[in-house]
N, C-alpha and C positions, 0 to 999 in steps of 0.2 A: 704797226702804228708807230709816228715817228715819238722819239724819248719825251722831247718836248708838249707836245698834246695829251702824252699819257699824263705829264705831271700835273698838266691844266684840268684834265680833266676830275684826276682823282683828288686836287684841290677844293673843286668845283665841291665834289661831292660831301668832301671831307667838311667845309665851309657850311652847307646846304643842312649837315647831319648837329652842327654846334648851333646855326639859328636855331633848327627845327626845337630842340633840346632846350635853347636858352627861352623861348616861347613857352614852354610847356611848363619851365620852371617858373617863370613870371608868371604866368597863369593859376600852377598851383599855391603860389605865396600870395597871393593877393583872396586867394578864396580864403584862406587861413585866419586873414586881419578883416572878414564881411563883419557889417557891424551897422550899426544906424549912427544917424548922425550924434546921436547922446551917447554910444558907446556900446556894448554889448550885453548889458542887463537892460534893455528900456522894452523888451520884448514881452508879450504874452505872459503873464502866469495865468497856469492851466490850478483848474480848481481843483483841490485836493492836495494842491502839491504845499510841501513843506518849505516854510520861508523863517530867515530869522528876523527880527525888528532891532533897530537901533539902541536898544535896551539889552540884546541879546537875550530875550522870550523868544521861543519858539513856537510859531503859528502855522494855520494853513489856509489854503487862503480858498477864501468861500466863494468871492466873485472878480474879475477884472475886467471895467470898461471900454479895454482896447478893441479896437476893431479890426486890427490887424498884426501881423508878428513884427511888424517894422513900426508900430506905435511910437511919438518920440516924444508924447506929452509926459514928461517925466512926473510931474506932480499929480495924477491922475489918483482919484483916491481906490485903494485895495481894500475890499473888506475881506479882514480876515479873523479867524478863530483861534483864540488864545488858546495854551495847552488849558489854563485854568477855567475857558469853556466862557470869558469872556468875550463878544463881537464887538471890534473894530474896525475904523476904516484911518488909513495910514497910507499919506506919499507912497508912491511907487518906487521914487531912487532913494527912500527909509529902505526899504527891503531888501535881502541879501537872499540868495539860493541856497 
């Protein structure tokens, strides 16, 4: 094979193997930043789980009316249970993980 075509070729490849790569990298950094449109706490709270409140009280939360994990009604009301075993219902973007 003449010198020429070998370098086309192995260009070719070498070319072929930095898309493939720069793809896969764009791909993984964008799954990194998934989020909804309000940002990445406007998701689900699953009942039981431990949350804190703008007061820093520590609750858990009894009920969330989201319907789905990509929920974006941020003001959505959480009820949840005080440590002191008081029941509240408090904003959803109140709440910290």
């Amino acid at each position: 094979m003449p010198r020429p075509i070998r370098w086309l070729l192995l260009s070719l490849g070498a070319l072929f193997i930095v898309a493939i790569a720069g793809v896969a990298a764009i791909t993984w950094r964008s799954h990194l930043h998934e989020g909804t449109y309000y940002g990445p706490h406007t998701d689900i709270l699953h009942i039981g789980e431990r949350v804190v409140t703008p007061q820093s009280t520590r609750a858990v939360v009894e009920s969330d009316p989201a319907w789905d994990e990509d929920s974006c009604y941020r003001d959505r009301p959480i009820r949840v249970r005080l440590d002191s075993g008081e029941m509240i219902s408090i904003p959803r973007h109140d709440l910290h993980r």
